[in-house]
C-alpha positions in Angstrom: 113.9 102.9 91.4 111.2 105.5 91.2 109.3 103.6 88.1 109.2 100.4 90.1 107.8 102.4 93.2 105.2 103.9 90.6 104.4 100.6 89.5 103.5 98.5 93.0 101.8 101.8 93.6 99.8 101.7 90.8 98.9 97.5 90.9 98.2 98.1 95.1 95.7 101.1 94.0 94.0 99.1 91.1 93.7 96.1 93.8 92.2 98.0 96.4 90.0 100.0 94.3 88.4 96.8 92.0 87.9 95.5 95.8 85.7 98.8 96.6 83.9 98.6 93.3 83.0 95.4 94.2 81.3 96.1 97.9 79.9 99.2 96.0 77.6 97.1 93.7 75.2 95.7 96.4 72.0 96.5 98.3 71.7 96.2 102.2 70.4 93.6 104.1 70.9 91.9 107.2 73.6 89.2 108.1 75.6 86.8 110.3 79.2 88.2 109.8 82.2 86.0 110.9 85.0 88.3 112.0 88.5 87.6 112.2 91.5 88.5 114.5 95.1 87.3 113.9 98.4 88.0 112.9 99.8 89.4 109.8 103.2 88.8 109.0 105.5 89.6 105.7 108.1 91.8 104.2 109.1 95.0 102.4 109.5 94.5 98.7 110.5 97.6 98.0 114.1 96.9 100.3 114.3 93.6 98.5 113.8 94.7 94.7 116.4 98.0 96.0 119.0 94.9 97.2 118.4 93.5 93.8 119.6 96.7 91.6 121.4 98.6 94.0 125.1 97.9 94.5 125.7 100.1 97.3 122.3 99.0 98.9 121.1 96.1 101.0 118.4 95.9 103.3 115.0 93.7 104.1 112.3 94.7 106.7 109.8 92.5 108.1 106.5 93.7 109.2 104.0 92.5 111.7 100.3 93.5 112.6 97.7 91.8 115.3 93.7 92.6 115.2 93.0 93.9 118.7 89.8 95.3 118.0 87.7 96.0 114.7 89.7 98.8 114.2 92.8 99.1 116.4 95.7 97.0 115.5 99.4 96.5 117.3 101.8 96.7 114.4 105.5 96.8 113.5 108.7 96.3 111.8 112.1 94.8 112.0 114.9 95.1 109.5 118.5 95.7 108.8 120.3 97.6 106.2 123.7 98.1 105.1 124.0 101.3 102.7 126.9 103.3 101.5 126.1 106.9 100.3 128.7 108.7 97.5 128.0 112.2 97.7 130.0 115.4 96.4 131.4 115.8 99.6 131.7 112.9 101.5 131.6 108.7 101.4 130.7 106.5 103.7 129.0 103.2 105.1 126.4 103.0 107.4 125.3 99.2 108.7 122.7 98.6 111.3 119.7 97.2 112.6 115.8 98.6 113.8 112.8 98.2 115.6 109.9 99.8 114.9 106.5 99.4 117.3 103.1 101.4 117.2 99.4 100.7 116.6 97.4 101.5 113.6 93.9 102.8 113.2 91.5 101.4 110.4 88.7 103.7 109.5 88.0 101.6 106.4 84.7 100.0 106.8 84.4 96.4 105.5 81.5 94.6 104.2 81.1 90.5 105.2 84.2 89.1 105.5 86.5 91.2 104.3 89.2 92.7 106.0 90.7 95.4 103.9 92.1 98.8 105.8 93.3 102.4 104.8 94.8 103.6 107.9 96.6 106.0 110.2 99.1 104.9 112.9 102.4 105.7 115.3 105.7 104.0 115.7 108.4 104.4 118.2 111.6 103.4 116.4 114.9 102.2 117.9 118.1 101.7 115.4 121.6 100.4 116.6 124.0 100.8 114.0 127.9 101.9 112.4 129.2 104.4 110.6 132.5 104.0 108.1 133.8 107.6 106.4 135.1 106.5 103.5 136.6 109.7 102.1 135.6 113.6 102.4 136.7 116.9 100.7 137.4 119.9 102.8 135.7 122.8 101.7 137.7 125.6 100.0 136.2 128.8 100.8 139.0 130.6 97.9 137.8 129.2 94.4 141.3 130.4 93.4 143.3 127.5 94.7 140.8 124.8 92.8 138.8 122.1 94.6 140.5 120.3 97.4 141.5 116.5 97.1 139.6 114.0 98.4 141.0 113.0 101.9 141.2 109.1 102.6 139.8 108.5 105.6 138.5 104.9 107.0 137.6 105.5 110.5 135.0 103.6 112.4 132.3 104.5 114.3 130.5 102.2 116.1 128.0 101.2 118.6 125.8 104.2 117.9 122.2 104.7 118.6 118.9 106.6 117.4 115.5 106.9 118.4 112.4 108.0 116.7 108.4 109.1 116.5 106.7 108.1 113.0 103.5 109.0 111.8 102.1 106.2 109.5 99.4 106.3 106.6 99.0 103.5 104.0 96.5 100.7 102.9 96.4 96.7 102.5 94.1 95.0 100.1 93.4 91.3 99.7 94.7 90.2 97.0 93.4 86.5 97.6 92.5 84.7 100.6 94.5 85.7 103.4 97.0 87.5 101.1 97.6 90.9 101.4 99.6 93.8 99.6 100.2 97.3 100.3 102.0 100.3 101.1 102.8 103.1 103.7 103.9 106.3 103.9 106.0 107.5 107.1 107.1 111.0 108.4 109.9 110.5 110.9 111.0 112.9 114.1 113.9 112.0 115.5 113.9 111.5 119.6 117.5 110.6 120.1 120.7 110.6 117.8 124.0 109.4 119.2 126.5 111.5 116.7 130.0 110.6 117.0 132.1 113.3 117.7 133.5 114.6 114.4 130.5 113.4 111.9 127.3 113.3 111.7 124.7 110.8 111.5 123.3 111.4 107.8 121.7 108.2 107.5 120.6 105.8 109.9 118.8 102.1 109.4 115.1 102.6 109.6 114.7 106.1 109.7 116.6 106.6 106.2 118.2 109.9 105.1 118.4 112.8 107.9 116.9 116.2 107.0 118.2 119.6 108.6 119.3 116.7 111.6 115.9 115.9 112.5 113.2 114.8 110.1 113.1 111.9 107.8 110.1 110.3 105.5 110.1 106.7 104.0 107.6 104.0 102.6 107.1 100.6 101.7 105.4 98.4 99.5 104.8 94.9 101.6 103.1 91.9 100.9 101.4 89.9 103.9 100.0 86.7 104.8 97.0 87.1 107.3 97.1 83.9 110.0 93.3 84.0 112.0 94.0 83.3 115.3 90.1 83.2 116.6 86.7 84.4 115.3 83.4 86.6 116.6 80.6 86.4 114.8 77.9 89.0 114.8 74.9 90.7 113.0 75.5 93.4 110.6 74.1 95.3 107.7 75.8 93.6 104.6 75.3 93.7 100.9 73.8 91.8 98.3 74.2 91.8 94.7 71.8 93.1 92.5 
């Protein structure tokens, strides 16, 4: 999981950067520049290659952003996963969906017509979702007695919610017209968390793993198809090759 994480990394980067070495290698002049707004619209590989090789993971996420301005755009995501975590102490099952709306900020500045960003954004994030304990261990506090059996369990939780603040940083780069890939990077706060009484909410959809019962991080690697909606056209300093 980590190599293949290393390697969209790695492909995005080398996209993006060819695509700055390229503006780089010009002289200024002066130009009619068409620019577009529209929708972008696609999905997380990442959660679909993890579905792929991952028997006790499935997920996909769909992501969403519109060009309000030159530099401010509405974005989002929607997804559901279904995950089951083995750990030393516990098993269990967590299924749910999320929402995930916010804006991002480009402070990438493009040359002609492209439309490449490296951003900052927000999200407010809602998940409904289930919880199944599988099995636990109590904890012996005497090592003299040996480790406790695990304890069968199978209860249910359901109709449990959680809501969230996420800071965003990532990139997109066109890969060819209209085609974008890219990745984020997300640190999570939860808001809300609607803990059953008896267990705790260790993982829930879209915010991913809980740390110390409040923070979280998470990515993605995405790959989006830009739809122009309408176009402005204006004068600009551009380049020209040498």
């Amino acid at each position: 999981m980590i190599s293949i994480s290393k390697c969209i990394f790695k492909i995005s980067f080398l996209l993006f950067a060819s695509t700055l070495t390229a503006q780089n290698n010009k002289t200024d002049s002066t130009s009619l520049k068409s620019e577009k707004f529209g929708i972008r619209i696609g999905a997380d590989l990442y959660k679909i290659a993890r579905s792929s090789f991952d028997k006790n993971y499935q997920g996909i996420e769909f992501v969403g952003d519109y060009k309000l301005t030159k530099k401010y755009y509405i974005a989002g995501e929607l997804g559901n996963e279904n995950k089951t975590t083995i750990d030393d102490r516990l098993t269990f099952t967590t299924k749910g969906s999320y929402f995930k709306a916010g804006f991002d900020y480009n402070f990438y500045e493009n040359w002609l017509d492209m439309e490449n960003l490296i951003y900052i954004g927000a999200r407010y994030g809602v998940s409904s979702f289930s919880q199944e304990l599988h099995s636990y261990k109590i904890y012996n506090t005497n090592p003299y007695f040996g480790e406790a059996p695990n304890v069968i369990s199978g209860e249910k939780y359901n109709g449990l919610t959680a809501s969230w603040f996420e800071v965003v940083v990532g990139m997109k780069a066109e890969l060819f017209s209209n085609l974008y890939a890219g990745f984020s990077v997300r640190m999570n706060r939860l808001i809300s968390n609607g803990k059953p009484f008896g267990f705790d909410n260790l993982y829930i959809p879209g915010f991913n793993r809980t740390y110390d019962g409040s923070f979280g991080v998470g990515l993605n690697y995405t790959v989006t198809y830009f739809i122009p909606v309408y176009k402005k056209n204006k004068s600009v300093k551009s380049k020209k090759t040498d």
